[in-house]
C-alpha positions as CSV (number, residue, x, y, z in Angstrom):
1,X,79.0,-69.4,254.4
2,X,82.5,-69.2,256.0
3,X,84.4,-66.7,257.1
4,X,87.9,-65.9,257.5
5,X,89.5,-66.7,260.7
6,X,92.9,-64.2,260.4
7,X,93.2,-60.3,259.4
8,X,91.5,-59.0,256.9
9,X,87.6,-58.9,255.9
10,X,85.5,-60.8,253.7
11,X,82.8,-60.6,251.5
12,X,80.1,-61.9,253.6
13,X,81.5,-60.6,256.9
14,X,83.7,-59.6,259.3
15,X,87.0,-62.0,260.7
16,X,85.8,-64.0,262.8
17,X,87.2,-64.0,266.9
18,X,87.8,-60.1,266.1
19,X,85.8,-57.3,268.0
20,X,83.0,-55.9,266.0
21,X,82.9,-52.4,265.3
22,X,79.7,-50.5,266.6
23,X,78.8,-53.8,268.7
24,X,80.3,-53.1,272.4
25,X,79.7,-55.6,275.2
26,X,77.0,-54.7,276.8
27,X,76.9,-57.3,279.9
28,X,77.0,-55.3,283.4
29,X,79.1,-57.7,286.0
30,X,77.4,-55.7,288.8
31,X,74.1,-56.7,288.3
32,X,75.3,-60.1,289.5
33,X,74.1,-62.4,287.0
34,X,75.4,-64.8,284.8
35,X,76.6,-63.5,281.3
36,X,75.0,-65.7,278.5
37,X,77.4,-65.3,275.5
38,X,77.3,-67.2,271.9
39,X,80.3,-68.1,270.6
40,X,81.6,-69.3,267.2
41,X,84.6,-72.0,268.6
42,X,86.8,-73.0,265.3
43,X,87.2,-77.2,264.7
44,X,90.8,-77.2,265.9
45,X,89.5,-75.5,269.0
46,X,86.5,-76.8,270.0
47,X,88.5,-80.4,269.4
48,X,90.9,-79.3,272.0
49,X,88.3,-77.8,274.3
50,X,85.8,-80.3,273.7
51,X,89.2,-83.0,274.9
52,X,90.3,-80.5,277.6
53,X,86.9,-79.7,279.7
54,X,86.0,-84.2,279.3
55,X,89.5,-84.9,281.0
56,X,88.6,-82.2,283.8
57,X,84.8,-83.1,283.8
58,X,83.9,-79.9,283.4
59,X,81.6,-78.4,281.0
60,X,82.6,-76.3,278.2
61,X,81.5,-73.1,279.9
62,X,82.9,-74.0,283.1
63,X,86.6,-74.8,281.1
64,X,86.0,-71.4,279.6
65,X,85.0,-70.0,283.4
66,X,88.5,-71.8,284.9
67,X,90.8,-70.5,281.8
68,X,89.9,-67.1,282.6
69,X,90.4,-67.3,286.4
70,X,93.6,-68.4,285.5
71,X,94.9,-66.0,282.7
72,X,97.8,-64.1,283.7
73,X,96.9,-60.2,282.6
74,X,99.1,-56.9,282.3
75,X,98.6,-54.1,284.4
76,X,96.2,-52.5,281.9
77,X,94.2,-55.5,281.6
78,X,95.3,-57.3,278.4
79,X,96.1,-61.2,278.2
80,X,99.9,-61.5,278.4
81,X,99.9,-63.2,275.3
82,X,97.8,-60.6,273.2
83,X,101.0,-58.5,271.3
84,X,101.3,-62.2,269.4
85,X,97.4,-61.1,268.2
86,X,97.9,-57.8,267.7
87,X,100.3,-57.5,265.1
88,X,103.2,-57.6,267.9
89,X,102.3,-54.2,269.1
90,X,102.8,-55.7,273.1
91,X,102.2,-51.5,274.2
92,X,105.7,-50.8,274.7
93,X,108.5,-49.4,272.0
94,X,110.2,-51.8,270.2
95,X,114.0,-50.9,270.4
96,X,116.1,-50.4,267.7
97,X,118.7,-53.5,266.2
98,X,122.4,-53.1,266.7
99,X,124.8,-54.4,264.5
């Protein structure tokens, strides 16, 4: 079975890498342990991780740990990146175009 990997919904599922409806995390970081997650990594991803995390000589979940660390994140939490996900909506008002 495959699934899509942009907007939209399938058939046999939801888009993959998109939050599931009625499925919030559940994981508490206060109990103090380690979150054990499965994750669905596309080719051209897991190529460049798999490439990435060898060169460091980390492991894939200790690349994934140091990406994080390092993110850069908004004042309400988001990746910096994320209005390029999300349909451009970046939170603030787009202004208007002058001629």
């Amino acid at each position: 079975m495959t699934r899509k990997t942009g907007k939209g919904v399938e058939a046999n599922g939801p888009v993959r890498g998109r939050a599931q409806t009625g499925r919030p995390v559940t994981y508490d970081p206060k109990s103090g342990q380690n979150w054990r997650t499965g994750v669905v990594i596309v080719p051209d991803a897991a190529e460049k991780a798999i490439k990435a995390a060898s060169a460091t000589g980390l492991s894939f979940a200790g690349l994934v740990n140091e990406l994080i660390k390092r993110m850069p994140v908004d004042d309400m939490g988001r990746p910096v990146w994320a209005y390029e996900i999300s349909d451009g909506k970046s939170g603030q008002e787009e202004l208007p175009m002058t001629g």
